[in-house]
C-alpha positions as CSV (number, residue, x, y, z in Angstrom):
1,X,-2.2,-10.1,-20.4
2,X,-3.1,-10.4,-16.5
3,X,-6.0,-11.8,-15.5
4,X,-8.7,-11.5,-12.7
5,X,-10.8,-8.9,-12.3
6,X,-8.1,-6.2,-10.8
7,X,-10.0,-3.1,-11.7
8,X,-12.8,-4.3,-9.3
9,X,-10.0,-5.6,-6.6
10,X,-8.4,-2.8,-6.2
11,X,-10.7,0.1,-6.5
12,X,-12.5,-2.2,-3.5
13,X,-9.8,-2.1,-1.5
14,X,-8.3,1.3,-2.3
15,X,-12.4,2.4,-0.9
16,X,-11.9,0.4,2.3
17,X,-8.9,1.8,3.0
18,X,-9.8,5.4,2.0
19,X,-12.6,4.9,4.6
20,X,-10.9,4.0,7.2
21,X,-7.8,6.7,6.5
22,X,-10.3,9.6,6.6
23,X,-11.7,8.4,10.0
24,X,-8.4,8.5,11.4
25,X,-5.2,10.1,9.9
26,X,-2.4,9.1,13.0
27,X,-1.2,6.2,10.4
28,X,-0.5,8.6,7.7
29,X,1.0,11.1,10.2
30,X,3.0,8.1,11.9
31,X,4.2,7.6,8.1
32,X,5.4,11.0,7.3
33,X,7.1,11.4,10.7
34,X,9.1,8.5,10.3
35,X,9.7,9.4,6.5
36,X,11.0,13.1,7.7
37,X,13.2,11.4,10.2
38,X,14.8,9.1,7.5
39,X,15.1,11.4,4.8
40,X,14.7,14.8,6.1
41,X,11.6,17.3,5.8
42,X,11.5,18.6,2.4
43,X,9.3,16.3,0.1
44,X,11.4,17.6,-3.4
45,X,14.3,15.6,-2.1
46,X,12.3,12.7,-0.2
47,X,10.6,10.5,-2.2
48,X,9.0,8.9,0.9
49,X,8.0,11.9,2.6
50,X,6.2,13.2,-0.8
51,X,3.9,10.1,-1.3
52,X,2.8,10.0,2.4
53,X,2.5,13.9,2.5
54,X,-0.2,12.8,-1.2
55,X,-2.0,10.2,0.9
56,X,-2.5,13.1,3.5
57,X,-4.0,15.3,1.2
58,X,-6.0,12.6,-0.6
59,X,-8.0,12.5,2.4
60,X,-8.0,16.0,3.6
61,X,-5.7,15.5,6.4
62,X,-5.2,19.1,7.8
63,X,-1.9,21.3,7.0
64,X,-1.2,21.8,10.1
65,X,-1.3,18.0,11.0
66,X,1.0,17.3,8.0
67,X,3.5,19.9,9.0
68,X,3.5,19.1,12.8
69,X,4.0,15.4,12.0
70,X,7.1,16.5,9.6
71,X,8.6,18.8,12.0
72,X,8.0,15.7,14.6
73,X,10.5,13.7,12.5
74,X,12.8,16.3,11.8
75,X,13.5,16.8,15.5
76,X,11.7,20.5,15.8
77,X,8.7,18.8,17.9
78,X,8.7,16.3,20.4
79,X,7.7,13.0,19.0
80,X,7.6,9.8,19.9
81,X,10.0,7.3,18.3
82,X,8.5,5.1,16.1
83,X,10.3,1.2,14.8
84,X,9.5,-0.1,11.8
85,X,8.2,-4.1,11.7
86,X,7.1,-6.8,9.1
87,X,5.3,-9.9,10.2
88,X,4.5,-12.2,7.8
89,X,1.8,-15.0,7.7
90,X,-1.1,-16.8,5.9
91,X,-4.5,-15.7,5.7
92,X,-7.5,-18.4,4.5
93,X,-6.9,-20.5,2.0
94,X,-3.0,-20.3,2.4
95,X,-3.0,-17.0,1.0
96,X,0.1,-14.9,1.7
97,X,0.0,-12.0,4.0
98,X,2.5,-9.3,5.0
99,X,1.8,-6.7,7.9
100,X,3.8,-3.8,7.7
101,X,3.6,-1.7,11.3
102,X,4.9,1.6,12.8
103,X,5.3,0.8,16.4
104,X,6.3,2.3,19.7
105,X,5.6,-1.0,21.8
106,X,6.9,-4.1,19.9
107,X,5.7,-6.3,22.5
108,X,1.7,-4.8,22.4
109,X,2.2,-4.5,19.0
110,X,3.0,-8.5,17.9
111,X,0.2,-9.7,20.4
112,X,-2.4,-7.9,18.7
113,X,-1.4,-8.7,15.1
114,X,-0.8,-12.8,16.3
115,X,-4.6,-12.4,18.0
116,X,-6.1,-11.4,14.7
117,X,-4.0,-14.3,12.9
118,X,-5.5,-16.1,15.5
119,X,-8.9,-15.7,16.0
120,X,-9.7,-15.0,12.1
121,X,-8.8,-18.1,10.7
122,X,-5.4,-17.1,9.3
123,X,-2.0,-18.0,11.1
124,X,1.3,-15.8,12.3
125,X,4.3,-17.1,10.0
126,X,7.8,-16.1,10.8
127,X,10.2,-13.6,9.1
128,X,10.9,-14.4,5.0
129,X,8.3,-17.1,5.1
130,X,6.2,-15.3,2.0
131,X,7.8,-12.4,1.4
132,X,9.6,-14.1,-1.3
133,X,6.4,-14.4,-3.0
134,X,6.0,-10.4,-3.1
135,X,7.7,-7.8,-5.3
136,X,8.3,-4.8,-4.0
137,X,8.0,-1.8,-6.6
138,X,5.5,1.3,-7.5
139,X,2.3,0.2,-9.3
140,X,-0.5,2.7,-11.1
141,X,-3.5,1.3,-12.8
142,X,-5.5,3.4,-15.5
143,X,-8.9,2.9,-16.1
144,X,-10.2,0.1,-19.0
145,X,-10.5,2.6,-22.0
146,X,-7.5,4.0,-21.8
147,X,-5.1,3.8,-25.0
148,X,-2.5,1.2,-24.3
149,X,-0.5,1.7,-27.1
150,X,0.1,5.6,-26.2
151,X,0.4,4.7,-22.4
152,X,3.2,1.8,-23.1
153,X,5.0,4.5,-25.3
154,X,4.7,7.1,-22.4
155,X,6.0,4.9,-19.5
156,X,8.6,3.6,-21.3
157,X,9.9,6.7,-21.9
158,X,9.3,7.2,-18.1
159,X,11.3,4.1,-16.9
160,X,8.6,2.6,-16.2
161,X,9.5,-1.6,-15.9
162,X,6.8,-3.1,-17.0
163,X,3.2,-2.7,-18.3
164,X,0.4,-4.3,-18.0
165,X,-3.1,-5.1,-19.3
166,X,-5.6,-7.0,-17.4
167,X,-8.5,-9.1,-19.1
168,X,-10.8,-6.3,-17.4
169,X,-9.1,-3.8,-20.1
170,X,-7.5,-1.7,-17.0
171,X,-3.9,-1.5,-17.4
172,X,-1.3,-1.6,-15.0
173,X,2.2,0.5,-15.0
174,X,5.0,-1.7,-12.9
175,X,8.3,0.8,-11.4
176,X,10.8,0.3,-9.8
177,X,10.2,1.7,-6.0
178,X,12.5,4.2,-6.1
179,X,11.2,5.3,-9.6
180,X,7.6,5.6,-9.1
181,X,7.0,9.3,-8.0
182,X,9.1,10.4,-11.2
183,X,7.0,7.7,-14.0
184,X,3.7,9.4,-11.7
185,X,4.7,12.4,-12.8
186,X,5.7,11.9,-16.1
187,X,3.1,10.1,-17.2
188,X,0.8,12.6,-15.5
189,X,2.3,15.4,-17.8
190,X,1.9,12.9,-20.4
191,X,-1.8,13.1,-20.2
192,X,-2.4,9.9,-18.5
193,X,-3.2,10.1,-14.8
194,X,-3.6,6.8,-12.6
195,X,-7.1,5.8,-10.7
196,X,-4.6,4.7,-8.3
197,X,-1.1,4.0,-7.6
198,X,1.7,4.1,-4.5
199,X,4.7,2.1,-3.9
200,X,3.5,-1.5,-2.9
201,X,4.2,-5.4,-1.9
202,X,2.8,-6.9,-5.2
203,X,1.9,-10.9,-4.7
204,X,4.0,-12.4,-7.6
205,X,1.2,-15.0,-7.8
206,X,-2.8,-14.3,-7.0
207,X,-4.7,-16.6,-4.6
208,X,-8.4,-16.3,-5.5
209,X,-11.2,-16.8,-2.9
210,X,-15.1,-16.8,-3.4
211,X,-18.2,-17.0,-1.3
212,X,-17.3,-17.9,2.3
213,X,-13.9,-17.9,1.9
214,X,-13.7,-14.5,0.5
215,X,-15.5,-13.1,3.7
216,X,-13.6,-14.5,5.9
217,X,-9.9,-13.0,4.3
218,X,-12.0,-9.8,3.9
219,X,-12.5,-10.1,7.8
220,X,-8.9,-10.6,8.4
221,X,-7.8,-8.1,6.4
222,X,-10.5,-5.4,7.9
223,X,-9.3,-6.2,11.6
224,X,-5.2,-6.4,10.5
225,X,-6.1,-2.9,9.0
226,X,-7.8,-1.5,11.8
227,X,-5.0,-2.0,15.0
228,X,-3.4,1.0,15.4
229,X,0.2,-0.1,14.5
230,X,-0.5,-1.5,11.4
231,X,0.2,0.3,8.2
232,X,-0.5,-1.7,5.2
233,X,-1.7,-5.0,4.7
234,X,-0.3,-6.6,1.6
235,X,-1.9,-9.9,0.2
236,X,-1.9,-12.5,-2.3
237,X,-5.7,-12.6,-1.8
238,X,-8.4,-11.7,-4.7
239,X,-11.8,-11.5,-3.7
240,X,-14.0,-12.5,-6.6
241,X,-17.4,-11.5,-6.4
């Protein structure tokens, strides 16, 4: 059993972040562009390039957008080259923080994540200070109702590492990263199909925050979100109500 309310947590912050990647979608297209250029343009044999090519469609990014942004990374468009950075740090409360970017201007691109560190009550760490405390793999949850017993038989047979159920009665499926679009999809053909899931930076150990607290990390979080280089905020941070 897991506890917290992680049902609630993460369908809040899978609806902040919906928001805010339907009012924009150069992050997603950033994504797939970068995960064309790694592993080539066709999304059967790219594991990457199909879950960012999903997110697109989740929010009715355009086809033509998607296939621009792919043929960006494969070299048959101009595009503009794009580094990968992590900074790491702590949010209120000591909580633990990684930033994951897509950058064309390391030096813009550190100033504005330190500033929002800064000025929202959380501080810039440096490399491998918590990303120890982070796991990275695919996670799904289901919905509370849904039959455990038949779910835990399914993703086993999946490869599916680990299964979860949280004192909410939602239930979580743990993968191994490179595993999770293949237990997705066999599970999905199984019958069961996840409220949400993607490959992730899962906190090891939850640091929960109320009242004031809790709207303060929610601040620092919305602004970390929002710059332009950043692509995922991962936190140890829950937000109870």
């Amino acid at each position: 059993m897991a506890g917290h309310s992680k049902w609630a947590n993460i369908q809040h912050r899978k609806g902040r972040q919906d928001e805010k990647r339907s009012a924009s979608f150069s992050k997603i297209a950033k994504e797939i562009t970068v995960a064309a250029k790694m592993g080539g343009g066709d999304p059967s044999f790219n594991p990457r390039l199909r879950l960012a090519i999903d997110k697109g469609k989740g929010v009715n990014m355009p086809k033509d957008k998607i296939d621009n942004a792919i043929k960006k990374g494969t070299g048959e468009l101009e595009g503009v080259e794009y580094v990968e950075i992590r900074y790491e740090g702590y949010g209120i409360g000591g909580a633990a923080v990684i930033v994951d970017c897509l950058t064309d201007n390391k030096t813009r691109t550190v100033a504005d994540v330190r500033h929002a560190f800064n000025k929202y009550g959380g501080n810039l760490g440096t490399d491998g200070c918590v990303a120890f405390q982070f796991r990275h793999c695919g996670q799904m949850l289901f919905a509370p109702g849904t039959d455990e017993a038949a779910l835990m038989d399914a993703a086993i047979e999946a490869g599916a590492d680990d299964v979860l159920t949280n004192d909410d009665g939602s239930v979580e499926v743990i993968t191994a990263a490179s595993d999770y679009m293949a237990v997705r999809d066999a599970l999905a053909a199984a019958g069961f199909k996840a409220e949400f899931g993607d490959v992730t930076m899962k906190a090891e150990n939850e640091t929960p925050l109320t009242g004031d607290e809790a709207l303060r990390m929610q601040k620092l979080i919305d602004v970390l979100e929002s710059l332009d280089d950043v692509q995922e905020v991962y936190t140890s941070v829950v937000l109870d109500d």
